[in-house]
Each structure stands twice: as C-alpha cells, then as structure tokens.
C-alpha positions in Angstrom: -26.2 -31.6 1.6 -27.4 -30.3 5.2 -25.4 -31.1 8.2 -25.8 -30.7 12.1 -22.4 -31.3 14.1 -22.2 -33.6 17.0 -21.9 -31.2 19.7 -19.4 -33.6 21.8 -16.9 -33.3 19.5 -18.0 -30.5 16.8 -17.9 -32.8 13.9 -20.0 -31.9 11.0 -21.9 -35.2 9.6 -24.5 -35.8 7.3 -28.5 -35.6 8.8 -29.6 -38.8 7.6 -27.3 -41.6 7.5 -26.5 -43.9 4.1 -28.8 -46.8 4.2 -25.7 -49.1 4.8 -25.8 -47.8 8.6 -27.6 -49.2 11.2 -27.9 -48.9 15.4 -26.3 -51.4 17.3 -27.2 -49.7 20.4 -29.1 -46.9 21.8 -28.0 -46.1 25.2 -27.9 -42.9 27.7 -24.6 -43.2 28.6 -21.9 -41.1 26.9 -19.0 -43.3 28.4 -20.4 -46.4 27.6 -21.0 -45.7 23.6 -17.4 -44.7 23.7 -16.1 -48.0 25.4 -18.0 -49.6 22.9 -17.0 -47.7 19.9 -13.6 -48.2 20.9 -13.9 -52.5 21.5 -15.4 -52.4 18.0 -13.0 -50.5 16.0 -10.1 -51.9 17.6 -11.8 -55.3 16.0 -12.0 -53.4 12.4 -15.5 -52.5 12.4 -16.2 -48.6 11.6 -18.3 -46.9 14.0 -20.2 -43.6 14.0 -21.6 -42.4 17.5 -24.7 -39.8 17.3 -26.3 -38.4 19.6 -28.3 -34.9 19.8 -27.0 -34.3 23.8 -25.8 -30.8 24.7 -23.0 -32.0 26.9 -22.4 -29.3 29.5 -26.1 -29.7 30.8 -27.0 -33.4 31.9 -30.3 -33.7 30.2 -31.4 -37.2 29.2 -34.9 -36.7 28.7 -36.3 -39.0 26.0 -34.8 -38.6 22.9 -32.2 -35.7 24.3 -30.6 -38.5 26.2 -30.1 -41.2 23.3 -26.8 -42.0 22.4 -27.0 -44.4 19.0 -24.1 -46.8 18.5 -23.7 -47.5 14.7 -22.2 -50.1 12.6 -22.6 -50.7 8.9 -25.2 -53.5 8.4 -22.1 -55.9 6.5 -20.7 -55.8 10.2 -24.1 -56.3 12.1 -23.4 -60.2 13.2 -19.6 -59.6 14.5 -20.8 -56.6 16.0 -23.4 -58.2 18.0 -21.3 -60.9 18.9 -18.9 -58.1 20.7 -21.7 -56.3 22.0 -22.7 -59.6 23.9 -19.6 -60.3 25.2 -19.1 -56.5 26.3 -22.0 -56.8 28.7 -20.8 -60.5 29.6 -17.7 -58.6 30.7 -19.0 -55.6 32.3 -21.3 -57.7 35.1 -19.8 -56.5 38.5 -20.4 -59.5 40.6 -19.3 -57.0 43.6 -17.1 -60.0 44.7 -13.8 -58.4 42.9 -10.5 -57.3 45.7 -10.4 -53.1 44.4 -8.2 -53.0 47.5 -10.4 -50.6 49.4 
C-alpha cells in the first residue's frame, strides 16, 4: 500500500481513504481543524485531519491550503450537528469584557 505522511505531524497514512470516510469540512485554517477535531473526538467520533500543507512556509494557495476535516460517514449527522454548534459558538459579537 503507498503512503504519503502528513507533514504536520509526520504520520504515515494511507493515499486514498476507505470508502467509510468522508469530509466534514474543508477549511484553511490549521488551528481551527484542530479545535474541531478535538470538540468531536472528545464526543466519540474518530477523526482524521489531512492536509497536503508544508507547515514552515504559509502557502494556502488552492488546494495547498485545504485542510479536510473527516469523520466516518456512520458519524456524519452527530458530526454536523457539532459542527453547527461550533460556529454558533465561535461568533465574536465584539461585545465580550477581555479586560483590555
């Protein structure tokens, strides 16, 4: 089987993913995958993060930028459901005290 690592964290996985798997989200934002992948597993529901970004250099040209959330497809609706209420969440109104 061929594998490519994901150069964030030099993980070897698989080039094509089982047919099981499917994107939740496709976003350019490193930090924000990881929030995500973090609310969903900490609900139970496995999540693989790829992404073909050379980290040192900030390049989010077209498909060099995309960072694909996955879930399995069993997990779609409760993953939606978070995914919702994460951006709900995340709205600054800029009314919140930060005390500065």
């Amino acid at each position: 089987m061929e594998h490519v690592f994901d150069l964030f964290l030099l993980i070897p996985y698989p080039m094509s993913m089982p047919d099981d798997w499917t994107v939740l989200l496709i976003t350019c934002d490193s930090l924000e995958a990881e929030i995500l992948k973090d609310l969903l597993e900490s609900g139970g529901i496995p999540v693989v993060i790829r992404s073909a970004k050379v980290t040192p250099y900030p390049v989010n040209i077209g498909r060099m930028g995309e960072v694909k959330v996955m879930i399995k497809n069993a997990d779609k609706d409760a993953a939606e459901e978070a995914l919702r209420k994460f951006r709900e969440e995340a709205v600054f109104t800029g009314d919140e005290d930060y005390g500065g």
